[in-house]
C-alpha positions, -999 to 999 in steps of 0.1 A, spaced: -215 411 -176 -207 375 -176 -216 351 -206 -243 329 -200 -233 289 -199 -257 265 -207 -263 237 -183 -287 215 -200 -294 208 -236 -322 227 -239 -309 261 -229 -290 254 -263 -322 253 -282 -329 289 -306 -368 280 -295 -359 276 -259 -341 310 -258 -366 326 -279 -396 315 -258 -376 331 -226 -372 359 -248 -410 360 -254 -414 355 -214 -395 388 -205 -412 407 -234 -448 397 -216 -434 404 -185 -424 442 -196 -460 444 -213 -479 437 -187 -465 460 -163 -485 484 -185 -520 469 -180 -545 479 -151 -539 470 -118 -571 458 -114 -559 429 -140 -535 419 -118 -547 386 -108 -569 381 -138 -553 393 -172 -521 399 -160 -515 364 -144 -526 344 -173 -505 360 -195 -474 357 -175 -481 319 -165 -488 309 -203 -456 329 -217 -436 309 -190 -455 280 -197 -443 277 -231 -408 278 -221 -414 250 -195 -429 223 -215 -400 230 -246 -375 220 -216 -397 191 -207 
């Protein structure tokens, strides 16, 4: 597998890569919850871990 090359200044940032980090960790989490949370629980959770990444690059 290739190394990944950063293509903006942010993707340099430990937070930046941590907060992706944190991203795929809720994503693998919430594969686990109740499919009846799917558009309730489930969706929040995703949107504000990917959220968090988003406004560090902004």
């Amino acid at each position: 597998m290739e190394e990944y090359v950063p293509h903006f200044k942010f993707e340099k940032l430990q937070i930046w890569q941590k907060s992706m980090d944190f991203g795929e960790d809720i994503f693998s989490v919430s594969k686990a919850f109740p499919k009846d949370e799917l558009f309730n629980l489930i969706s929040q959770a995703r949107r504000a871990a990917d959220s968090i990444a988003l406004n560090i690059a902004e």
